[in-house]
C-alpha positions in Angstrom: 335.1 42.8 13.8 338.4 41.1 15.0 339.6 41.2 18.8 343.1 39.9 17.6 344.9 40.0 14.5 348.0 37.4 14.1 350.1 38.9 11.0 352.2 36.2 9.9 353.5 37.5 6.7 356.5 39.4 7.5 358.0 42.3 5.4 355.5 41.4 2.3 352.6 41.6 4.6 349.8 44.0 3.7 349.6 45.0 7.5 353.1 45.6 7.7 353.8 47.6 4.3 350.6 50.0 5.6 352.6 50.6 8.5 355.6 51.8 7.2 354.0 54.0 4.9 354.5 51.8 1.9 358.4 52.1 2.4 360.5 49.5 2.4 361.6 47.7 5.3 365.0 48.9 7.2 366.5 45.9 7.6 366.2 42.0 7.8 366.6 39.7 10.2 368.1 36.0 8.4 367.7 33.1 11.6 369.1 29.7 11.7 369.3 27.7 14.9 370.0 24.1 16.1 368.6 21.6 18.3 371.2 19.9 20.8 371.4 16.8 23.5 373.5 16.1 26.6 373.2 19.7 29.0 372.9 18.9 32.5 369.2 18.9 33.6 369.7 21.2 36.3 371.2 23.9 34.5 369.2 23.8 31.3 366.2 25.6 33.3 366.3 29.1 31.6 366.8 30.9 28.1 370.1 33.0 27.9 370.1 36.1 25.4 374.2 36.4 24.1 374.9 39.5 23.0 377.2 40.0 20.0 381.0 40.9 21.0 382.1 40.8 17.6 382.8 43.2 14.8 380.6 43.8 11.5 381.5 40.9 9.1 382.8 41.8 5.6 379.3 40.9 4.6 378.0 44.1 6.3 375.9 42.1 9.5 376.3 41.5 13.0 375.4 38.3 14.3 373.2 38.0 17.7 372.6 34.6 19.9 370.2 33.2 21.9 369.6 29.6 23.5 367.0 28.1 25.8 365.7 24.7 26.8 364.1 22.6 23.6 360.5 22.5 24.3 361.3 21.9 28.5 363.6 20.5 27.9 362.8 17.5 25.8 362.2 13.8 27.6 365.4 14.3 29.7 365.5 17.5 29.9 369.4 17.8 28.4 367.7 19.5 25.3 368.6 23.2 24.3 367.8 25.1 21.3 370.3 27.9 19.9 369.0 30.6 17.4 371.6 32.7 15.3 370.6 36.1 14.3 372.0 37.8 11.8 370.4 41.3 10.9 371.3 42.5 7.4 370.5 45.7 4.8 368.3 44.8 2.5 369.8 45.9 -0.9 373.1 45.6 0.2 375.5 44.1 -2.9 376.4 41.3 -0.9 373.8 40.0 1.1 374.6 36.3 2.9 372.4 33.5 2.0 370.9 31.6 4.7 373.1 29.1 3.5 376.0 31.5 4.3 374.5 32.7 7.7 374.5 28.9 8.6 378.1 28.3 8.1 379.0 31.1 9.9 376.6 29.7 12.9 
């Protein structure tokens, strides 16, 4: 008997597939991100969530940002992390590669 069940499979997870009915998933989610130095201390306190403002790309997604302190910040605390979210269709013709989705970021 389990208190707490950590599914860490994604989409191909046998958890996951049961609860969509066996269907396949809607969409995918394709994340890169980057580490950077040299924000001020005091401002680099909180995560911000930047919504998208921009249009589908010609690759059929819509990208999605969001950036908070590194792990508090790192030693000086003038280390921010940036994620770039980029939800696609699976079975689309021309799906981006992370490769692709990386560029873009």
């Amino acid at each position: 008997r389990a208190k707490l069940c950590v599914d860490a499979m994604g989409a191909g997870s046998p958890i996951a597939s049961q609860a969509r009915g066996g269907a396949a998933p809607d969409a995918a989610c394709l994340v890169v991100g980057t580490m950077a130095s040299g924000f001020p201390k005091e401002s680099n306190t909180a995560g911000d969530y930047l919504y998208s403002c921009a249009p589908v790309t010609a690759a059929g997604h819509q990208a999605f940002w969001e950036a908070f302190p590194a792990a508090g910040g790192g030693e000086d605390g003038s280390d921010r992390t940036t994620y770039y979210f980029a939800y696609v269709l699976p079975g689309s013709k021309e799906l981006p590669s992370l490769a692709d989705v990386f560029e873009e970021y």
